[in-house]
NUDOPA-703774 format. One record per residue: residue number from 1; residue in three letters; x, y, z of N, C-alpha, C, O in turn. Coordinates in pm, whole numbers, plus 50000, padded with zeros to 5 digits. Layout:
NUM|ala|X|Y|Z|X|Y|Z|X|Y|Z|X|Y|Z
...
This chain:
1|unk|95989|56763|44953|95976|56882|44872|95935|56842|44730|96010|56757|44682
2|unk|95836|56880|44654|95801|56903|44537|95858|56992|44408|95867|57115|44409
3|unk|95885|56929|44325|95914|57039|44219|95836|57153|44213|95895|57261|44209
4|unk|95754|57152|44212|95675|57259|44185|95759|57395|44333|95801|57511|44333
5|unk|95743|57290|44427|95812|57417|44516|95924|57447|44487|95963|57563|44501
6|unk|96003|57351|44441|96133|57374|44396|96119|57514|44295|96175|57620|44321
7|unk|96061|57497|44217|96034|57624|44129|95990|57708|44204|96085|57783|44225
8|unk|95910|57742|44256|95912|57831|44329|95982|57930|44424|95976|58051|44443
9|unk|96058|57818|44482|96224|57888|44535|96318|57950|44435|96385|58052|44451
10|unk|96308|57844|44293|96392|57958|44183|96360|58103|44127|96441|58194|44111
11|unk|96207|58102|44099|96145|58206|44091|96216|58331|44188|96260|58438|44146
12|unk|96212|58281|44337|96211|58381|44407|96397|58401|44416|96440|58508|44459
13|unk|96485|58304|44378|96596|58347|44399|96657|58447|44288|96752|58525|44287
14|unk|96553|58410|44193|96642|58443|44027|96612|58601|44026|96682|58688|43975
15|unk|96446|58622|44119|96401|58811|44134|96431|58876|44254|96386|58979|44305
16|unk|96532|58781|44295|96637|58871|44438|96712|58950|44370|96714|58967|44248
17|unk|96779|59003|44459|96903|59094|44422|96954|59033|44299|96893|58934|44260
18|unk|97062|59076|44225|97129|58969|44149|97298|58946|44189|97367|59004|44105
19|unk|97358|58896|44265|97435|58868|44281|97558|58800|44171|97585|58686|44136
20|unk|97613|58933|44142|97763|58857|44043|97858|58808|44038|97898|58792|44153
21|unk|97943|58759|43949|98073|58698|43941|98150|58774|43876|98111|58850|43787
22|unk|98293|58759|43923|98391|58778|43840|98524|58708|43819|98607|58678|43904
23|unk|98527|58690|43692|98640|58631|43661|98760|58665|43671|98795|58778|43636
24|unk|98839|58584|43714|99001|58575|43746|99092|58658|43631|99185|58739|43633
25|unk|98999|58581|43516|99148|58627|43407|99124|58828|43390|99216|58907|43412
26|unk|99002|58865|43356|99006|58980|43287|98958|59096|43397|98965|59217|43373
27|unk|98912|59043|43512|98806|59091|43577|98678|59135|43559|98637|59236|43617
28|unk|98605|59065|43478|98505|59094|43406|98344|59027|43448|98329|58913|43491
29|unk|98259|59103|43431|98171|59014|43495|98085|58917|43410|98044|58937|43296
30|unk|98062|58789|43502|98033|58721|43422|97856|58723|43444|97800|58747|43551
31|unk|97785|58689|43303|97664|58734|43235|97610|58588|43213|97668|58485|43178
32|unk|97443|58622|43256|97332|58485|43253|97274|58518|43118|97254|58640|43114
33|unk|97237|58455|43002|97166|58474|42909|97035|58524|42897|96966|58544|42797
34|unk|97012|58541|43031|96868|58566|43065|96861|58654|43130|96967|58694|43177
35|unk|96723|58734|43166|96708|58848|43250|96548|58832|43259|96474|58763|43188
36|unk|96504|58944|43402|96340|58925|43363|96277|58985|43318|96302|59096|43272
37|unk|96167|58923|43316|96078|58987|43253|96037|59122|43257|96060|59214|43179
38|unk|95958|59116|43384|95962|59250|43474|96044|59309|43581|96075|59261|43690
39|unk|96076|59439|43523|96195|59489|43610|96185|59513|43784|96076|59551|43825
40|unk|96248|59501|43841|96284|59512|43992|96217|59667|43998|96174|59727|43899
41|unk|96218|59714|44121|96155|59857|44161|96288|59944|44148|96283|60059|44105
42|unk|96341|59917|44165|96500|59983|44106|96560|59965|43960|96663|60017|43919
43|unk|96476|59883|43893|96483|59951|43707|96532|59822|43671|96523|59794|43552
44|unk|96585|59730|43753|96714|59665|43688|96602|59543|43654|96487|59553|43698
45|unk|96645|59421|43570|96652|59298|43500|96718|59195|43485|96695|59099|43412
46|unk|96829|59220|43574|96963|59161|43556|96915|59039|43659|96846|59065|43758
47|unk|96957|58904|43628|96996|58787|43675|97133|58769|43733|97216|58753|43643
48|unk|97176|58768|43831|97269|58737|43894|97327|58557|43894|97277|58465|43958
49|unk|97431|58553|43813|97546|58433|43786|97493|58345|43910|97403|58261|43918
50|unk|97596|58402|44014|97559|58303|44157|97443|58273|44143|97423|58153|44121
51|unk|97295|58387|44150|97171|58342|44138|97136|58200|44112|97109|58111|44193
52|unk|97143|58198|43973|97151|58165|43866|97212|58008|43904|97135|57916|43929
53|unk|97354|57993|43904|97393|57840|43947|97360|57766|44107|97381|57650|44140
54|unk|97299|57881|44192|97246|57868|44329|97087|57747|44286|97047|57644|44340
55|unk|97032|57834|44154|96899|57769|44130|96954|57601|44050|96915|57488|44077
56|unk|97021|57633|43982|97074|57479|43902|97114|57406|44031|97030|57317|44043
57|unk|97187|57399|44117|97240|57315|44253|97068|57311|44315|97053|57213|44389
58|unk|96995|57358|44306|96853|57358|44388|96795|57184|44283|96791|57068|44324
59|unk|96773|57222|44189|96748|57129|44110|96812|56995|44115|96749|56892|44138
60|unk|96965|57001|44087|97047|56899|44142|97021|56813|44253|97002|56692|44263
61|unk|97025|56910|44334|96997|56823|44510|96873|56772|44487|96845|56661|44533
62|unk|96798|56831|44428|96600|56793|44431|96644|56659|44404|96637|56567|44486
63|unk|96695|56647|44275|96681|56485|44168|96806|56436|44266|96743|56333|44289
64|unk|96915|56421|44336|96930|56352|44413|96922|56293|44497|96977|56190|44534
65|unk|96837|56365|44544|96765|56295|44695|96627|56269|44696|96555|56245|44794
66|unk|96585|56280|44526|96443|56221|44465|96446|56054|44443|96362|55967|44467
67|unk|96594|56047|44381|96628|55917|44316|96727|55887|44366|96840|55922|44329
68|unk|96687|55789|44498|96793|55737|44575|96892|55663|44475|97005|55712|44462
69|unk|96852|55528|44390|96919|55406|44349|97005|55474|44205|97040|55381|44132
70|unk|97038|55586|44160|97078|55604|44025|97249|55657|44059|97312|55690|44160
71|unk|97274|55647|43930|97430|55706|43906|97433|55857|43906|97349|55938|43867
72|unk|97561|55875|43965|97579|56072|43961|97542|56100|43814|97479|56201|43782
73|unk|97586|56004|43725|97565|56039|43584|97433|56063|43561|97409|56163|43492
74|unk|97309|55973|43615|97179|56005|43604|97102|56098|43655|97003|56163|43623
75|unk|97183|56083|43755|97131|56248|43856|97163|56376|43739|97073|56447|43693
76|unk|97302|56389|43706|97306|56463|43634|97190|56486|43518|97133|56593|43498
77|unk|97172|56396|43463|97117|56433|43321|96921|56416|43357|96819|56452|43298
78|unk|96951|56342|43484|96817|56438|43485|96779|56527|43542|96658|56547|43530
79|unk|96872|56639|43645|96860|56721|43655|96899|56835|43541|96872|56954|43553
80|unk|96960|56782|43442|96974|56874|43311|96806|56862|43262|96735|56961|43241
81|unk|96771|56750|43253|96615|56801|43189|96475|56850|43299|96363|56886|43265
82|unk|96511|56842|43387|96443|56921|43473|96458|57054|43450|96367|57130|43416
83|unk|96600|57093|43473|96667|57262|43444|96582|57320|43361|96514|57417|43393
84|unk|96579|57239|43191|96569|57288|43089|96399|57344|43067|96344|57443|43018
85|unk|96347|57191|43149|96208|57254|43122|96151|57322|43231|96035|57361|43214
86|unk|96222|57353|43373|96212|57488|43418|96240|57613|43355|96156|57702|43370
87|unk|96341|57635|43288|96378|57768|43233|96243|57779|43094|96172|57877|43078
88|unk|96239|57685|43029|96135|57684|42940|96005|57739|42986|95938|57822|42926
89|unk|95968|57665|43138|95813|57723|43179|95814|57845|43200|95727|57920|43154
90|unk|95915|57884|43275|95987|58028|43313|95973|58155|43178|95929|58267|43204
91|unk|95999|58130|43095|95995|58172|42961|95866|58130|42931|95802|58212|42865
92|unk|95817|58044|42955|95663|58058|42880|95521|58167|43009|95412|58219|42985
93|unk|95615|58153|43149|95527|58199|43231|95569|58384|43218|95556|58472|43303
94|unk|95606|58390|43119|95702|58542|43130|95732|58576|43272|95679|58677|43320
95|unk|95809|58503|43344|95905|58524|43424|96029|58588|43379|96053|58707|43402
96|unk|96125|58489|43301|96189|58557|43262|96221|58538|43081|96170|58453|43009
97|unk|96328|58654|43035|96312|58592|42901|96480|58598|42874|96553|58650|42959
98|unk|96538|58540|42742|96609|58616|42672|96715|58737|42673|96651|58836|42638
99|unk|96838|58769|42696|96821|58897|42669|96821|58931|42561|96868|58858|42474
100|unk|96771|59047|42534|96749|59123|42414|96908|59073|42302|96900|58981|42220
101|unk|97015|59140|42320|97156|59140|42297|97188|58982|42249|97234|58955|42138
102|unk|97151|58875|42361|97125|58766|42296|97041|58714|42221|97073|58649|42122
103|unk|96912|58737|42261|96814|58711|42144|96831|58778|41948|96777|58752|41841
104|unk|96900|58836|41980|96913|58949|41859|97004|58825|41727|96972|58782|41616
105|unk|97131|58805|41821|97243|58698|41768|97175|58567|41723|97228|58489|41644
106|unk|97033|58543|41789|96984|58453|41725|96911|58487|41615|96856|58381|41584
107|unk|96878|58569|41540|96775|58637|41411|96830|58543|41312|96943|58494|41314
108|unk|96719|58521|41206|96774|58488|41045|96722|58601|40962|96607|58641|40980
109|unk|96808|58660|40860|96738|58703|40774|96721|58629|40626|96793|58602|40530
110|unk|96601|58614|40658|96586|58534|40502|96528|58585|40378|96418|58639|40368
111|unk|96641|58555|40252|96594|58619|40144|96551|58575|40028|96600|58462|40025
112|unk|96510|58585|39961|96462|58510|39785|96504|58572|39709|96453|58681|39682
113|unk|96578|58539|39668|96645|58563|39493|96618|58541|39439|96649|58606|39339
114|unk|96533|58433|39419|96439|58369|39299|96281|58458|39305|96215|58435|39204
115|unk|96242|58512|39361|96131|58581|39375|96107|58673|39243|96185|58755|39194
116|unk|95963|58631|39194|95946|58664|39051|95828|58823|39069|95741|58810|39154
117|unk|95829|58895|39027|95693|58994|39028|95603|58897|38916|95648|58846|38814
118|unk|95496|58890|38955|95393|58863|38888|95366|58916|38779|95409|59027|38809
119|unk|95316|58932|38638|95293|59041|38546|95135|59036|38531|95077|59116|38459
């Protein structure tokens, strides 16, 4: 199997249904930072949790059974940079983005106080 197919299986798991979680303590559901791009035929955008860590374990297994001779530790961290620059292409392929709610928490507003009017 190829990365590239590998992505491709995420693609298609992440614009399935979205399948959620909930947590023990509050009963609350638990939320992906992300959503897509384009909405489902039923309105929704939502990324589903399970989805979501179903596609990270996809990745995992890829780089483990890519790189026979390495440490779990290496597996790990390079399936962390695989992850990262999947979700990145993902975001650059407007697959998916951001959510709004989160994206927002990231804003700066920047100001000048020193800013002179010209005369």
């Amino acid at each position: 199997m190829t990365i590239e197919e590998i992505v491709g299986q995420i693609i298609e798991e992440l614009t399935n249904i979205p399948t959620r979680v909930v947590t023990d303590d509050n009963k609350a559901f638990m939320e992906v930072s992300y959503e897509l791009v384009n909405a489902r035929t039923d309105g929704s955008r939502e990324i589903g949790v399970a989805n979501f860590v179903l596609c990270t374990n996809k990745v995992y297994q890829f780089v483990k059974h890519s790189y026979k001779e390495i440490t779990d530790e290496q597996v790990r961290e390079i399936a962390a940079n695989h992850w990262s620059a999947i979700i990145q292409t993902l975001v650059n392929n407007r697959i998916i983005r951001l959510r709004p709610s989160i994206a927002r928490k990231n804003f700066k507003v920047i100001t000048n106080n020193n800013y002179k009017k010209s005369a």
